[in-house]
N, C-alpha and C positions, 0 to 999 in steps of 0.2 A: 506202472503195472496195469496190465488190461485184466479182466476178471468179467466172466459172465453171470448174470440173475437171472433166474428162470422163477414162473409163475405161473401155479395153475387155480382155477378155481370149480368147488366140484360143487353137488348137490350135498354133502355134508362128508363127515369122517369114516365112515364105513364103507372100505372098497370092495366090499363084496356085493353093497346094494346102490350104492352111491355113484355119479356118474358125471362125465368132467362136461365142465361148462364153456371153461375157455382156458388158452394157454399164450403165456406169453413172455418174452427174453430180453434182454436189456445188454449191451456190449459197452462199460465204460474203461477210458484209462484215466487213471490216478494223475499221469505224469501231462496227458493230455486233454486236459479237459473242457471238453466241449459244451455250447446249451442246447438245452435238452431236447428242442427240435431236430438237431443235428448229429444227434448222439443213433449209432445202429439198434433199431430196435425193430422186432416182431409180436405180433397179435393175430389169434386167429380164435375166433366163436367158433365152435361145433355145432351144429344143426341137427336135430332128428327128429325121424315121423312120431309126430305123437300119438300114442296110442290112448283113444278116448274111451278107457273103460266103463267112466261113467255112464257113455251110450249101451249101453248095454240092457239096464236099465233094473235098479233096487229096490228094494222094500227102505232099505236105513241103510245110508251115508254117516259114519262120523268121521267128524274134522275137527285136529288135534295139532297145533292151533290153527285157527282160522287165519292168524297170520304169518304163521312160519309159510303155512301153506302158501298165502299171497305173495309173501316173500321172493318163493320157491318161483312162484308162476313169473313173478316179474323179471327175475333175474336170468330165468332158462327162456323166456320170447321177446325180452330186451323191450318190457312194457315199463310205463311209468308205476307208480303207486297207486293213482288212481285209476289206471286203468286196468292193470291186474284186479284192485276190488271191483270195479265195474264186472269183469268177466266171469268171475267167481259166481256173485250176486247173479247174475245175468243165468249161469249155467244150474243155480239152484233154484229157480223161479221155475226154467224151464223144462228139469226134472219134478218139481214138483207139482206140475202144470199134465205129466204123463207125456211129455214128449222125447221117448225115446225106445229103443227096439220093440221093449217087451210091452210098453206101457204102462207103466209102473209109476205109482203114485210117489213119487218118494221122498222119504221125510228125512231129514236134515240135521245132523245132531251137533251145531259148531261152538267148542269148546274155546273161547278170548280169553286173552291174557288182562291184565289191570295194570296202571300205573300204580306208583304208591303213594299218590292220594286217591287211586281207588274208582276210579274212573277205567273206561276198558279202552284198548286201545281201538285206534282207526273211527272212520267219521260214524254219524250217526244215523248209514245207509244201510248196514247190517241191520241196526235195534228196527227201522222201519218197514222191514219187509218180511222180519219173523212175525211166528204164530203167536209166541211166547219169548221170555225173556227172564230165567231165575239166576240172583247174584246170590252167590258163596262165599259168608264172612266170619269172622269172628266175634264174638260178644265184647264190647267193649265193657257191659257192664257187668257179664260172667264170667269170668277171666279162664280161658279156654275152650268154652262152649262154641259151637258151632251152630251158623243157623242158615238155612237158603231163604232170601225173599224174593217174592216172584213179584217183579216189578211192572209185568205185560203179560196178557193172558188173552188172547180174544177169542179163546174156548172156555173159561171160565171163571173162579173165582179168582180174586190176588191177594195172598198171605203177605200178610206183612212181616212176621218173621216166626219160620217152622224149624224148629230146633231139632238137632238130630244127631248121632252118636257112632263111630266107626269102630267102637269098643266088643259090639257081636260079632261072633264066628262069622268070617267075609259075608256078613252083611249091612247096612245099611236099618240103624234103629233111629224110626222119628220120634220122637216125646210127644203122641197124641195128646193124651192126659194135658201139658201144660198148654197147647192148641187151644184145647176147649175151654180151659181156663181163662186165657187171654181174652180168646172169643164173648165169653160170659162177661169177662170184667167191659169190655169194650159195648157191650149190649145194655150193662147198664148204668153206664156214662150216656147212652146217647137215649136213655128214657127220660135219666135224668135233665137232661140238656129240654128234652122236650116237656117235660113238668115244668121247667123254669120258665122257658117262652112262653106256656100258656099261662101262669100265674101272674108273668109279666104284664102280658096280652091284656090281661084281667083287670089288674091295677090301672093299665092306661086309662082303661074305660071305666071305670071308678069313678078316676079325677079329670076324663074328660080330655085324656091325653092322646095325641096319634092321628085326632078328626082335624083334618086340613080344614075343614068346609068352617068347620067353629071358629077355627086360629085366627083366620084369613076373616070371618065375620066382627071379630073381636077388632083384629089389626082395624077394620076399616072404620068400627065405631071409634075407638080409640083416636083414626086420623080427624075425623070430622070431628069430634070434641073439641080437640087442639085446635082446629080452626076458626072454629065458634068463638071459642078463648082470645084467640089473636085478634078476629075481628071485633 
């Protein structure tokens, strides 16, 4: 029995927005069968003008995910992995840099995915060329709470962890309050730390501890004593 396979592949399931990528057929017989070299088959890629909206040129881009996106780019210019990120990176540097119609500074809003040990995916050519960098977890030791920490910041401070609540009418509630509390307990952990060092500091030179110049004066009396002794 001969029987045809037909195949397509689109930009995703919605054919109202969605748009075919490639198509392709397969002719095998059951009673005859061939390898697979030899077997009737067709393939054909679609090509089209891509329209480079981005040149246009924005205030705010978001990208939702940064790798479905890449994904998308690789599979519709027949790029590898890294070279879809490559072009991605490449075309966000250079809108952000104002190179394009309007001139427009524009900033870059790109939402990764995580393995589930929590790690995000793809290399770590995206985390090097952002301004910033905030991860979205959950409290292992609050059981439900939520907290972003902002892991790279090179416009300001980096929170270690800013808890916050999706429970407001569609908005977005941070827990200042325990902020400033963490803040405080962390401030004076590290006065403390600096109490200890200097009392340490203190103690050395009491008992005469820390001074190389003495140790080393000491070692040498101590060698020539011994000497003296043996001769």
């Amino acid at each position: 029995m001969k029987y045809l396979s037909i195949d397509i592949e689109t930009t995703g399931l919605d054919p109202l927005k969605d748009q075919l990528l490639s198509f392709g057929a397969i002719i095998e017989d059951t009673e005859n069968p061939l390898p697979f070299d030899e077997i009737p088959k067709f393939h054909a890629a679609i090509k089209r003008n891509r329209i480079e909206t981005y040149k246009q040129g924005f205030d705010i881009i978001l990208i939702d995910s940064f790798i479905e996106v890449q994904e998308s780019v690789q599979s519709s210019s027949n790029m590898t992995r890294t070279q879809a990120e490559k072009w991605m990176i490449d075309l966000m540097v250079r809108n952000n840099k104002g190179h394009n119609d309007l001139k427009k500074y524009t900033t870059f809003l790109a939402i990764q995915q995580v393995t589930k040990g929590g790690n995000f995916v793809g290399s770590n050519k995206l985390k090097h060329n952002t301004t910033g960098m905030i991860e979205l977890r959950y409290s292992t030791e609050f059981s439900g709470d939520r907290y972003a920490k902002v892991t790279k910041n090179r416009r300001g401070y980096k929170h270690e962890k800013i808890f916050f609540s999706l429970d407001g009418n569609l908005s977005v509630e941070y827990d200042q309050k325990r902020l400033d509390r963490d803040e405080e307990i962390k401030q004076r952990l590290n006065k403390e730390k600096e109490i200890l060092f200097s009392e340490e500091e203190k103690f050395n030179q009491l008992f005469g501890r820390g001074n190389t110049n003495q140790e080393n004066e000491f070692d040498n009396e101590f060698s020539e004593s011994q000497k003296q002794q043996t001769i």
